[in-house]
Backbone as CSV, one residue per row, in Angstrom:
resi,resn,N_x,N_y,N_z,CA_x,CA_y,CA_z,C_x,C_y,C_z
1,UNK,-53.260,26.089,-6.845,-52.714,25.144,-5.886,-51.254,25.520,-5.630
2,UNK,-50.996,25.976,-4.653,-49.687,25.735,-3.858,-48.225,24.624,-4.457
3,UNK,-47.477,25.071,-4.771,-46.312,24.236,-5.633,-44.774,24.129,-4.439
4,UNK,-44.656,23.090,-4.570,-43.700,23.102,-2.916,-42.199,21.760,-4.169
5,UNK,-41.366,22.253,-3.490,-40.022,21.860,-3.312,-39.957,20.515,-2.400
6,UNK,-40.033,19.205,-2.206,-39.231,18.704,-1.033,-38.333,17.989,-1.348
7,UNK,-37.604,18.288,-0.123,-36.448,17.490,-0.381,-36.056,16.245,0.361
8,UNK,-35.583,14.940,0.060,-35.440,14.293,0.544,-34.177,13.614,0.891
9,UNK,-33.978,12.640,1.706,-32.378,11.904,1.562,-32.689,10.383,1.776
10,UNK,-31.788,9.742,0.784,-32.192,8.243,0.860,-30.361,7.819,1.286
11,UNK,-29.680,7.499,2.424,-28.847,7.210,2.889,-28.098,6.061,2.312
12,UNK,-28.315,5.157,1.442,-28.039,4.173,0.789,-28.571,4.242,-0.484
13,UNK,-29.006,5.474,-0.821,-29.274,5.182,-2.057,-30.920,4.968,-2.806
14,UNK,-31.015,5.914,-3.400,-32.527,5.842,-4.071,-32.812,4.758,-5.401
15,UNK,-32.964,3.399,-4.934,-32.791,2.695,-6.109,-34.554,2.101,-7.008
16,UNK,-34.859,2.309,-7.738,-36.333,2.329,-8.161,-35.669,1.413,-9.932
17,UNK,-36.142,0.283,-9.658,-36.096,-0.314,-10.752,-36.312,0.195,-11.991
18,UNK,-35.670,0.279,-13.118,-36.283,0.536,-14.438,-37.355,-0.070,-15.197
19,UNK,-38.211,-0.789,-14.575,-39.134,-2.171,-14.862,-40.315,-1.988,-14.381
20,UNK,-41.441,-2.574,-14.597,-42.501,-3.075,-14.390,-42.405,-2.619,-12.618
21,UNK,-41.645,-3.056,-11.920,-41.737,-3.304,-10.439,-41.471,-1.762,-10.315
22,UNK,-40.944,-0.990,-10.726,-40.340,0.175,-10.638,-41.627,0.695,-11.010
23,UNK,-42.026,0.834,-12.220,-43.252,2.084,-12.534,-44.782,1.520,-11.747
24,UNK,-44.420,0.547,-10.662,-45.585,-0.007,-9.901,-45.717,1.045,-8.871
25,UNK,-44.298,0.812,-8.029,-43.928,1.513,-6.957,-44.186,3.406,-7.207
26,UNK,-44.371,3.296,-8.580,-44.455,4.970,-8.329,-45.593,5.387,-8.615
27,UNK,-46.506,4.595,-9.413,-47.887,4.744,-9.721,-48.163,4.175,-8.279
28,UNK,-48.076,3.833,-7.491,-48.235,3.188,-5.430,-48.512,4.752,-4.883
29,UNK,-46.943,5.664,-5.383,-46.759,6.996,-4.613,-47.719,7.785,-5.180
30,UNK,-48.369,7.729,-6.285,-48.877,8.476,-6.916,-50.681,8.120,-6.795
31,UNK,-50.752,7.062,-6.084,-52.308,7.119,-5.561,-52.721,7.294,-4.657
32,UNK,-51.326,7.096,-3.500,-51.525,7.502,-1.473,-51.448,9.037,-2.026
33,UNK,-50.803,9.582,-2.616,-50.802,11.381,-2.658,-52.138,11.464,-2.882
34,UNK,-52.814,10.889,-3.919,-54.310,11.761,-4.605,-54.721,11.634,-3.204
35,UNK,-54.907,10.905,-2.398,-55.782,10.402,-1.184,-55.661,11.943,-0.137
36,UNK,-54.520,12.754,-0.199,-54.488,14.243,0.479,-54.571,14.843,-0.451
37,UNK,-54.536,14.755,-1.945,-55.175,15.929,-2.459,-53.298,16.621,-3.140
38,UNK,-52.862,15.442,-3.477,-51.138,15.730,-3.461,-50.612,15.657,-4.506
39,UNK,-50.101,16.196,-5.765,-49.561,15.482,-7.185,-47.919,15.906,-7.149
40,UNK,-47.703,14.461,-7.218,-45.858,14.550,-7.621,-45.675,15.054,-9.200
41,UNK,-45.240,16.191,-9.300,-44.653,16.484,-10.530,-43.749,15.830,-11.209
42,UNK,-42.491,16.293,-10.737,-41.477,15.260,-11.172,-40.523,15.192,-9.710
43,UNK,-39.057,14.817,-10.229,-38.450,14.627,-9.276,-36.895,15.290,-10.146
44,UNK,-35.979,15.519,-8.948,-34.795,15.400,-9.727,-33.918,14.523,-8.845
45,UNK,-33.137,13.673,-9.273,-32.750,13.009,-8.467,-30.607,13.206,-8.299
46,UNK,-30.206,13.449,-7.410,-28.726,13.728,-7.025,-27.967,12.558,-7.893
47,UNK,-26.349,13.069,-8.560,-26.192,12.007,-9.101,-25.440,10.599,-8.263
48,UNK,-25.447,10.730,-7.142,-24.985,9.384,-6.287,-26.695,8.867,-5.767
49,UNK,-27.863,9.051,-6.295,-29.072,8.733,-5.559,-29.125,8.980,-4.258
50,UNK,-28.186,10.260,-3.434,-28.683,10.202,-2.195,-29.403,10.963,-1.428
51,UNK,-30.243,11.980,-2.725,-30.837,13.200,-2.440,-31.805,13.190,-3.303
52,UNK,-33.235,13.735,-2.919,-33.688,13.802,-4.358,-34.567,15.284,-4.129
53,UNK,-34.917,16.061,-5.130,-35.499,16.946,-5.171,-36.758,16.997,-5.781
54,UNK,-38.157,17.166,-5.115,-39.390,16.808,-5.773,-39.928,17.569,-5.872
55,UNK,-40.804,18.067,-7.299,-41.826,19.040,-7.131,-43.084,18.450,-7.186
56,UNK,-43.868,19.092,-6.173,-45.394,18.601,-5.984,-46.300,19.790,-5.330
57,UNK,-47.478,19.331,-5.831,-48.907,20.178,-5.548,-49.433,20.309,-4.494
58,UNK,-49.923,20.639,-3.704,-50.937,20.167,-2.751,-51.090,21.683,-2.190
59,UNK,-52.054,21.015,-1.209,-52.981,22.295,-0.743,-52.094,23.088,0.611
60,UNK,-51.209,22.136,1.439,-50.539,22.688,2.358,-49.353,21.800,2.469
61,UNK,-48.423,22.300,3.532,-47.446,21.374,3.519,-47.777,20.149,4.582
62,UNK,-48.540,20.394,5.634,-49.134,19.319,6.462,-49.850,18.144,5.425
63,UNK,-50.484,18.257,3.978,-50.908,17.251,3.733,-49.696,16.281,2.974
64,UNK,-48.627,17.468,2.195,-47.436,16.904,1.484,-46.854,15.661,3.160
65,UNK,-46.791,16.150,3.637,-46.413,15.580,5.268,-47.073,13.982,5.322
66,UNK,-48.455,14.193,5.460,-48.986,12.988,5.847,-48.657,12.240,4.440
67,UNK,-48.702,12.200,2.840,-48.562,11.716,2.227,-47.498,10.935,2.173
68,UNK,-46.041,11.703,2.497,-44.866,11.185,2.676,-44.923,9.948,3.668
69,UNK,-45.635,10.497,4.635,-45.682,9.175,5.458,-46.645,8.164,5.180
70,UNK,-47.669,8.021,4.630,-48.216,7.299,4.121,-47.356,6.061,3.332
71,UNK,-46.425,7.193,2.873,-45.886,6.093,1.365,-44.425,5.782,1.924
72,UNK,-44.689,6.042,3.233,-42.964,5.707,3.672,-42.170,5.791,3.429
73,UNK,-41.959,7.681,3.091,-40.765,8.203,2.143,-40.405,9.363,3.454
74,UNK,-39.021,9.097,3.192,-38.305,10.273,4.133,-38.407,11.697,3.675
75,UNK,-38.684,12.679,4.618,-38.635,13.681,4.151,-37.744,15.088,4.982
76,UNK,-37.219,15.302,4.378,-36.428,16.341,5.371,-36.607,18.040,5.229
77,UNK,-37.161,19.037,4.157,-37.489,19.953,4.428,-39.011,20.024,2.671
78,UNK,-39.670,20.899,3.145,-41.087,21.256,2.526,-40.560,23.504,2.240
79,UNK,-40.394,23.093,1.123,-40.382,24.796,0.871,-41.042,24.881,-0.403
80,UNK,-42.048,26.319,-0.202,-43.127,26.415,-1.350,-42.780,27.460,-1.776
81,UNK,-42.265,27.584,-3.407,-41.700,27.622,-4.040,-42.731,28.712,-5.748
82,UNK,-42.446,30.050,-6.029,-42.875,30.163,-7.189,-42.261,29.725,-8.378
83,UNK,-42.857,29.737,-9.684,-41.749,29.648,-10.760,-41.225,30.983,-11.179
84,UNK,-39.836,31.038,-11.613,-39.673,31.828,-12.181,-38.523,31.684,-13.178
85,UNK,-38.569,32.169,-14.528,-38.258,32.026,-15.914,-37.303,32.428,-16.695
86,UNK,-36.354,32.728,-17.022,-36.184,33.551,-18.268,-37.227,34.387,-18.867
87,UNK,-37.779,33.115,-19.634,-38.942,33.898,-20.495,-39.728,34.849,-20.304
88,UNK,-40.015,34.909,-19.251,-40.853,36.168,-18.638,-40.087,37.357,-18.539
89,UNK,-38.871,37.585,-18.606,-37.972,38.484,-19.071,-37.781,39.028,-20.482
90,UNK,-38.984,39.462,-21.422,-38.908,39.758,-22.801,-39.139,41.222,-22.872
């Protein structure tokens, strides 16, 4: 599966409760994705919350696309991305 970069911008701020209401909202993002076939890895998030950097799965970037909109998350660029290591340098 295809491993993509997106990046996003939250203009006021990416604020996601530390609580119950918070790990609702992301287990929310994390069931409209399965629906294209989409898994959020993790995220990294900017330290003023106004950027965030996500890694996720999916099969193309058109479905990362519809997911975002599904879950009514801004998205501003989709780049697919290999890993690469240190470690693999031995």
């Amino acid at each position: 599966m295809p491993r993509y970069i997106i990046e996003r911008k939250f203009p006021t701020g990416l604020n996601i409760p530390m609580n119950e209401v918070g790990a609702r909202a992301c287990l929310g993002v994390v069931a409209t994705n399965a629906k294209e076939g989409v898994t959020w890895v993790h995220s990294y998030v900017s330290t003023d919350k106004s950027s965030t950097f996500c890694v996720y799965d999916g099969p193309d970037p058109e479905a990362i696309r519809r997911a975002a909109g599904d879950n009514n998350l801004p998205l501003e660029r989709i780049t697919q991305v290999n890993v690469l290591a240190p470690y693999f340098y031995r």
